[in-house]
C-alpha positions, 0 to 999 in steps of 0.5 A: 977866118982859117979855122975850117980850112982844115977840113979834109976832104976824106972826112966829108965824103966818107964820115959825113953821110953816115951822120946825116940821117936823122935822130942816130945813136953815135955808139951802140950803147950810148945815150946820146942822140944827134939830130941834124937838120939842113937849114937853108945853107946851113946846118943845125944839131941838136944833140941830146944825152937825159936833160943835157943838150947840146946845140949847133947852128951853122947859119950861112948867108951870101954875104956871111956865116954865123956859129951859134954854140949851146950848152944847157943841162935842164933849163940852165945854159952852161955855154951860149956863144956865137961868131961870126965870119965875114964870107960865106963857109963852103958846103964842105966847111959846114959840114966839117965844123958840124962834124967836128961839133958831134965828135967834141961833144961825144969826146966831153959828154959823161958816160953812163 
């Protein structure tokens, strides 16, 4: 229930508006394209590097918060996982949990 309890404030307010716009390269170079989307008070991206996609959903409701984590490379599902919370996440821990997505998934993705 704490898991984004960590979320700093400097990290919202200065890493996140540079990730908002929508689709960017996360490094110059990089094959990797990150799409996010506001979905209601949630979040959604979808990151993509050749047939590899990586997906997030932050679906934040009054009563509750649902995390949905995929993974596929083509049509195969490597990860398909969700969770949920029994409160609503914060603006600021919706943002933190999908910042925190993009950087596990850039630290894990293969280099080309």
């Amino acid at each position: 229930m704490y898991l984004w309890s960590r979320v700093t404030f400097l990290v919202a307010l200065f890493v996140l508006p540079c990730v908002i716009a929508f689709p960017i390269p996360l490094l110059a170079g990089d094959e990797l394209q990150v799409e996010i989307t506001k979905k209601g008070l949630g979040k959604e991206v979808v990151i993509t590097q050749g047939t590899r996609e990586w997906f997030m959903l932050v679906d934040v409701t009054p009563e509750n918060t649902v995390i949905v984590r995929q993974e596929k490379d083509g049509a195969q599902y490597l990860i398909d996982e969700s969770e949920t919370h029994d409160r609503p996440l914060a603006p600021i821990e919706v943002d933190g949990a999908i910042n925190d997505y993009v950087n596990s998934v850039k630290a894990r993705a293969p280099k080309k």
